[in-house]
C-alpha positions in Angstrom: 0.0 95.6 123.9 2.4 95.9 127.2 4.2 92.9 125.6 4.7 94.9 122.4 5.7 98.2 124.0 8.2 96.3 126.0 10.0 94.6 123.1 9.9 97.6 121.5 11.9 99.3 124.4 14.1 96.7 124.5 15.1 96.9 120.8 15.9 100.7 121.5 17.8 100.5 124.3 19.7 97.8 122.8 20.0 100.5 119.9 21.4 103.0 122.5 23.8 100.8 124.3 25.6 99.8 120.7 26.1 103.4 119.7 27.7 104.0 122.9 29.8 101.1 123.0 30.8 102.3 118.9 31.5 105.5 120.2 33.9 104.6 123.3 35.5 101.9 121.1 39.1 103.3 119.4 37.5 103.6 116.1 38.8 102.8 112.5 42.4 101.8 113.0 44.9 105.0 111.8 47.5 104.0 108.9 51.0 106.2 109.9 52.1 108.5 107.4 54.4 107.2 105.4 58.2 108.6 106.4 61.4 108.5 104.2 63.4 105.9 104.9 66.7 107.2 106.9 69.7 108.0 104.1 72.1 105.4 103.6 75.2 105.4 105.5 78.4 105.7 103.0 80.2 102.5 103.8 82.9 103.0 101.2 84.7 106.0 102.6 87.8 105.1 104.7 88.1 106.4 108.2 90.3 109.8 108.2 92.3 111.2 111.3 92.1 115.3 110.4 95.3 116.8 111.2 94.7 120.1 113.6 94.1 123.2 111.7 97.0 124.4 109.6 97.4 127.7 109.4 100.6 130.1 109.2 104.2 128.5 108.9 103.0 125.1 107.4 100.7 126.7 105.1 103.1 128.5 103.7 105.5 125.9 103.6 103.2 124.2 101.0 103.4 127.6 98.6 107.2 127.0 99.1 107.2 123.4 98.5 105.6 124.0 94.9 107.3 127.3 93.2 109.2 128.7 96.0 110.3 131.7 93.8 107.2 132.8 93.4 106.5 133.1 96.9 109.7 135.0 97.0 108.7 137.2 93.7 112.2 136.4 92.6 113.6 134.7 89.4 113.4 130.9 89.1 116.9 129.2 89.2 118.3 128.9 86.1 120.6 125.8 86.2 120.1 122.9 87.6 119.5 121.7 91.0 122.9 119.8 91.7 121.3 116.2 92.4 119.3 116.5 89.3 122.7 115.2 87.5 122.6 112.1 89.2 119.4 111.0 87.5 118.5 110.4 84.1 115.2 109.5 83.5 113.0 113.0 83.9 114.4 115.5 81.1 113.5 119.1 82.9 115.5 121.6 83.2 116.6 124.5 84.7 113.5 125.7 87.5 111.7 122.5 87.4 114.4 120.8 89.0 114.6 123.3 92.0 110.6 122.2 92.6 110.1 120.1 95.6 107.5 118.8 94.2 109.5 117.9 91.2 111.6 115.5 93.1 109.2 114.6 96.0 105.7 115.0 94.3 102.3 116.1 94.6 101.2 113.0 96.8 105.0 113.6 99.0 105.3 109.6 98.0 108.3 110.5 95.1 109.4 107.4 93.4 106.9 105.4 95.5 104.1 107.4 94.3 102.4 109.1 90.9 105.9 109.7 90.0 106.5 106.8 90.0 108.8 104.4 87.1 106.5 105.1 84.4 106.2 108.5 85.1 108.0 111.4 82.9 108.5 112.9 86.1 110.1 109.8 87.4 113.4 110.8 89.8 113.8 107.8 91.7 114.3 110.0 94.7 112.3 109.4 97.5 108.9 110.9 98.7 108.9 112.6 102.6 106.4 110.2 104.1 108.9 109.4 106.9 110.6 113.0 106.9 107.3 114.1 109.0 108.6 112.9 112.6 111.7 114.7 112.1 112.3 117.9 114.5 112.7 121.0 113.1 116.3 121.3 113.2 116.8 117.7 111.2 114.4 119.2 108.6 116.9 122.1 108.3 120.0 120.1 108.3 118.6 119.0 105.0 117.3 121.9 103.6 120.5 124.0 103.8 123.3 121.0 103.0 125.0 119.8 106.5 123.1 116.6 105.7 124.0 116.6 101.7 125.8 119.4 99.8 124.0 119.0 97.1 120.6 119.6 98.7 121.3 123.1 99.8 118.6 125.7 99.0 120.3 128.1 101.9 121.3 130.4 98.7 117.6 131.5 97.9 115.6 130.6 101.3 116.2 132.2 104.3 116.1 131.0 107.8 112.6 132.0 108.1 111.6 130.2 104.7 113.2 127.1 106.1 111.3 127.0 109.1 108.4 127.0 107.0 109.6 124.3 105.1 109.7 122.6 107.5 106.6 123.3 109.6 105.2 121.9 105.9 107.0 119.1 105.8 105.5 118.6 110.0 101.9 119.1 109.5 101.2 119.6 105.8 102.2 116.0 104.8 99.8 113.9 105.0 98.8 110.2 103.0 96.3 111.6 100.7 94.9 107.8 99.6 92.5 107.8 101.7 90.7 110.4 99.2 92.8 109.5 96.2 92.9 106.2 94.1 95.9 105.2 92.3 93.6 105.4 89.5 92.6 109.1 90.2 89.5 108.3 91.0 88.0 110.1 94.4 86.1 109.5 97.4 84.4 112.6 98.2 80.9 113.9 98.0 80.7 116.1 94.5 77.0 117.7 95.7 78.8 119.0 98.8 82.3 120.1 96.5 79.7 122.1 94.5 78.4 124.2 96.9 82.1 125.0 98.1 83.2 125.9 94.6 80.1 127.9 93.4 80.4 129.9 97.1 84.1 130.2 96.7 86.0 129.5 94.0 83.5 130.5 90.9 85.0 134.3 91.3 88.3 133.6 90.0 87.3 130.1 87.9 84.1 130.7 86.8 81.3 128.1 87.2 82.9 126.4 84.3 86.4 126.2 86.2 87.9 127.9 82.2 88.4 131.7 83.4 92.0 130.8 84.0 94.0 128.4 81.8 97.2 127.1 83.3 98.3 126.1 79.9 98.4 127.7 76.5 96.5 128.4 73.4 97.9 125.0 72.1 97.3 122.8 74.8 95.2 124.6 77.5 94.9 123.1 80.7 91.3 124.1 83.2 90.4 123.3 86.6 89.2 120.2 85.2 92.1 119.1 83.7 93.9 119.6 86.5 91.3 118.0 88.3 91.4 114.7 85.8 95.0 115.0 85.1 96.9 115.1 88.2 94.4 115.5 91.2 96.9 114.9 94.2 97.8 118.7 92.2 94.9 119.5 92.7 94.5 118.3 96.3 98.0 120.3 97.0 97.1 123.8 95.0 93.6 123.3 96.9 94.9 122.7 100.5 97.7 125.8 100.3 97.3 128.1 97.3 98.6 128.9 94.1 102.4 130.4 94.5 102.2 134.3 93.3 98.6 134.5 93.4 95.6 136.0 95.6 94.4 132.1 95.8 93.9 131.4 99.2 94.8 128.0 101.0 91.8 126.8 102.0 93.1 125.2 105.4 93.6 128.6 106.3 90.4 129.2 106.9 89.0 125.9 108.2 88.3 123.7 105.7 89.2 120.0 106.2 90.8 117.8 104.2 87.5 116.2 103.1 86.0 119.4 102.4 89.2 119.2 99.3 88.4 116.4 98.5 84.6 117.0 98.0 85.8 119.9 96.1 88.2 118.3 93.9 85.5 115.4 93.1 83.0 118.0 91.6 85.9 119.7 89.8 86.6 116.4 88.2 83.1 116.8 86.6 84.5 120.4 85.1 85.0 120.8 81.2 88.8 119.7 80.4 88.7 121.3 77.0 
């Protein structure tokens, strides 16, 4: 019987010291919660240098650089800008030829650029790339004729629109490939260009970018034609405003120049008819 009890006992404690060791022991092993895997790091964008914040004189140069009348709320020219006779190739007339952008272009590249030989707006003169390290007073000696006659605008802009010009022409101008293929197409982020243009620009637009048509009834032309059609336009227009409108330049009030170029790549998703 003492046997018995004994082996009993022994079989508890046994029991007893296996429960304890199960307890103490670290248990089941715990699977982590699954996490999202970190987002993807956009390798295809190109490494931009943002100028400093343009604000003031060189924003204003940019109005000046694409309808300068308007700025001034005065008549458009209504011969022709004196060089314009010593090309042949784009057929405007009359305003268009006073344009900077007419002769220089939208991407400031001229005959190396959009307007390019193939181009109707093809000058053969050449873009201001290399105008931008030029001091202020060079820039004027241009701009009013001591440099060439026939490249004086000292008739309509005065000393303080030249300056402006020229502060432009400083700080405005910069490559724009970085955001812009030759082939129009654009490296920005459209989610992020969305929420810019439905917080900003859907006022005057409207979220179908068709409340203003820069065109006519035959051939109207939206934000996203312009967008399609000619987006270093649209880069410009976006940057420093639309000449003899409430449009604002955007660099006024601290956008960059991705930030455009997110906005311009959702506006290239905008209805073009």
């Amino acid at each position: 019987m003492e046997n018995k009890k004994d082996f009993r006992l022994l079989l508890v404690s046994l029991g007893l010291i296996a429960m304890i060791l199960a307890g103490c022991g670290a248990g089941p092993t715990q699977t982590a919660a699954p996490t999202d895997p970190p987002a993807p790091t956009p390798t295809d964008l190109p490494a931009v240098t943002e100028p400093p914040q343009i604000t003031g004189n060189p924003a204003r140069g940019g109005q000046l650089y694409d309808e300068w009348w308007q700025v001034l709320e005065a008549e458009a020219p209504t011969g022709d800008q004196p060089l314009w006779a010593t090309q042949t190739t784009n057929t405007r007339s009359g305003g268009d030829t006073w344009r900077c952008k007419e002769c220089h272009g939208w991407d400031y590249k001229g005959t190396d650029g959009a307007y390019g030989s193939g181009s109707s707006h093809f000058t053969g003169f050449p873009g201001l790339m290399n105008a931008t390290t030029m001091t202020e007073a060079e820039l004027s000696e241009w701009l009013t004729g001591v440099k060439n006659p026939d490249h004086d605008f000292s008739t309509y802009l005065g000393e303080a629109q030249i300056s402006m010009l020229a502060a432009f022409i400083q700080e405005g101008i910069v490559d724009r490939s970085p955001f812009i293929g030759a082939d129009k197409t654009v490296n920005g982020d459209a989610e992020h260009g969305k929420s810019l243009f439905l917080s900003t620009c859907t006022r005057c637009h409207g979220e179908d970018g068709k409340e203003i048509n820069f065109g006519d009834a035959s051939e109207p032309e939206f934000l996203g034609t312009v967008a399609s059609d000619n987006p270093w336009e649209f880069f410009h227009k976006g940057s420093f405003g639309q000449p003899g409108t409430h449009m604002p330049a955007s660099l006024n009030f601290g956008w960059t120049l991705q930030d455009i170029a997110d906005l311009l790549a959702f506006a290239q998703s905008l209805p073009t008819e």
